[in-house]
Every structure is written in C-alpha cells, then in structure tokens.
C-alpha positions as CSV (number, residue, x, y, z in Angstrom):
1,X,-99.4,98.8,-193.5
2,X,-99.7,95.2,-194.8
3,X,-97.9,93.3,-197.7
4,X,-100.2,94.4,-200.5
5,X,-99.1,98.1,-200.1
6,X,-95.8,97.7,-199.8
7,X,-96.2,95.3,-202.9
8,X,-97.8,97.7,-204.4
9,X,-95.4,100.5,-203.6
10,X,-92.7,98.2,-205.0
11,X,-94.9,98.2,-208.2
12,X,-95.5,101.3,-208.7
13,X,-91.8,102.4,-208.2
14,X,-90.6,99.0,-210.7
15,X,-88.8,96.9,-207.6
16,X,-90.1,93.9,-207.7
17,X,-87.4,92.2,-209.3
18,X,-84.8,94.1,-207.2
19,X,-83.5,92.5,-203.9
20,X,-83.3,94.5,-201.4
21,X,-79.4,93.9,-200.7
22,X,-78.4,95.5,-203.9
23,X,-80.3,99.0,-203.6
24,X,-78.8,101.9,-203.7
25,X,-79.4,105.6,-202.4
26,X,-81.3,106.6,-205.4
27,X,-83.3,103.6,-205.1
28,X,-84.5,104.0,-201.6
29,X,-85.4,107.6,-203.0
30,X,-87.6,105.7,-205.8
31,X,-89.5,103.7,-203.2
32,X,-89.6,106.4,-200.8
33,X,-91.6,108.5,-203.5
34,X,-94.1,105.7,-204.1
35,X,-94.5,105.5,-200.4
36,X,-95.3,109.1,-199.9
37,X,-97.7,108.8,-203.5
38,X,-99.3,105.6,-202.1
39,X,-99.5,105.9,-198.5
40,X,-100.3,109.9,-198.0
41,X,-102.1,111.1,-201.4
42,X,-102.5,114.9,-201.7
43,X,-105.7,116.4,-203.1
44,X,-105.9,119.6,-204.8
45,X,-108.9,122.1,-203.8
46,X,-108.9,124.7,-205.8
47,X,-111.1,127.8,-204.4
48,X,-112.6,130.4,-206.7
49,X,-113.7,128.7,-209.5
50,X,-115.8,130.6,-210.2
51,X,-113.1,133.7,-211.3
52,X,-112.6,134.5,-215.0
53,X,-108.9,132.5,-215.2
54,X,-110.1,129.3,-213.3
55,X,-110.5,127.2,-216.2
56,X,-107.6,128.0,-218.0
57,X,-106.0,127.6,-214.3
58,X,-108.0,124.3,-213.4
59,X,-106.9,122.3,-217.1
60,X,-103.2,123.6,-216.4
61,X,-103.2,122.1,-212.5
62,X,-105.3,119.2,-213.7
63,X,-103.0,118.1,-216.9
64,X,-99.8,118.8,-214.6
65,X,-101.5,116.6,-211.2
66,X,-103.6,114.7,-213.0
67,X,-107.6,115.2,-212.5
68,X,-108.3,112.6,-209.8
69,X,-105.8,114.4,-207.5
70,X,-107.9,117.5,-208.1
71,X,-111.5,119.3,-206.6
72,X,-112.7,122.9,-207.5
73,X,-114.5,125.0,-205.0
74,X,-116.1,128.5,-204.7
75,X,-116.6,129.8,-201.5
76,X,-118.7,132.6,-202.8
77,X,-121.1,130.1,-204.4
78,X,-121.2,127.9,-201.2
79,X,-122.3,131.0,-199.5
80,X,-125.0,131.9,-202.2
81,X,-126.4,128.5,-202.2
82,X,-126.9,128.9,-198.2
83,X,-128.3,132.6,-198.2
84,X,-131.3,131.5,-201.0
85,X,-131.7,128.2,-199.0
86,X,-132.6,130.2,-196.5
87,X,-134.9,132.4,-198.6
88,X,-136.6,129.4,-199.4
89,X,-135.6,129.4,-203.3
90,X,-133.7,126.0,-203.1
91,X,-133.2,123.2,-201.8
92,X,-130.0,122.7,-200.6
93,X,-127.6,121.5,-198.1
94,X,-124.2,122.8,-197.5
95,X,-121.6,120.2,-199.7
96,X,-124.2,118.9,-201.5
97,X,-122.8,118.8,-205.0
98,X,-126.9,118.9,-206.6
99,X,-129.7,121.3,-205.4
100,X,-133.2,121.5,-205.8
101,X,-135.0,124.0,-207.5
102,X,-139.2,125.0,-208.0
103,X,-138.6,123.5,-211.7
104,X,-137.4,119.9,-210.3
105,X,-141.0,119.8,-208.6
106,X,-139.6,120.2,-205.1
107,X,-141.7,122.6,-202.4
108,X,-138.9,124.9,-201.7
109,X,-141.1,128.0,-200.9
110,X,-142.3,127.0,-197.7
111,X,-141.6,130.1,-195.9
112,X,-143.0,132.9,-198.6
C-alpha cells in the first residue's frame, strides 16, 4: 500500500483534517470501513438472470450496492451458447460477452 491509498482512504472516510492523536474508537472503525471498501472491493455475480424475478431482483441489489459493484450471469445461457457453438450455429467463445451469428456475415456453419 502506498500514500495515495491511504490518502485516499482518509478521503473517502472525511479524515484528512483529523490528526491521528485525537481519534477515537469509532473513528478507527470509520477508516477501517474505507480500508476494507478501498483496498478489498466485493463484486456482486448474480447467477440466473435469466429467471422470471431477476430484474425486479437485479434493480433492488443494484440500487442497494450500487451497479458498478454488480455482474449478472446465467449459467444456463453460458451452457446454451457452448452446445450451439458446437453445432456450428454461432460463433462464440465461453465469456465472451458478444457472439456471432449467420446474420452478422460470419461462416459459422462449417461443420453442417
């Protein structure tokens, strides 16, 4: 860790103008929040998005964590997308967030 982050960290918790000699428990809880924010961010997959309730359960998660902390994922799609790769429908490879198709002009059907 260098100056800049825990400058940063004293930003984002609103320390700067604090010395050190005169915090107290709750501020050392402050700071120690920021760290955690800062220094370990969490990200939020959320699997099966493509069920009936995900959106309504994706803008809830999102407007609670905010939508940068958050990434939606269907296994079952990731799974299609392989199987018709395979087939020779698409063009795709696994993670990909884009595919190709035989109406973007790509030779997909190679095999059939």
């Amino acid at each position: 860790m260098n100056s800049g982050q825990v400058f940063t960290m004293l930003e984002h918790s609103g320390l700067t103008s604090v010395p050190l000699c005169e915090w107290t428990e709750e501020t050392v809880h402050t700071f120690i929040k920021s760290f955690l924010k800062i220094r370990f961010p969490t990200l939020l997959v959320l699997n099966k998005c493509d069920t009936a309730s995900s959106a309504k359960n994706i803008k809830k998660i999102c407007k609670k964590y905010g939508q940068d902390r958050v990434c939606v994922a269907s296994g079952l799609t990731e799974c299609f997308l392989r199987k018709v790769t395979k087939q020779g429908f698409v063009k795709y490879s696994p993670g990909d967030d884009d595919l190709l198709t035989r109406q973007d002009g790509g030779e997909v059907c190679s095999g059939l």
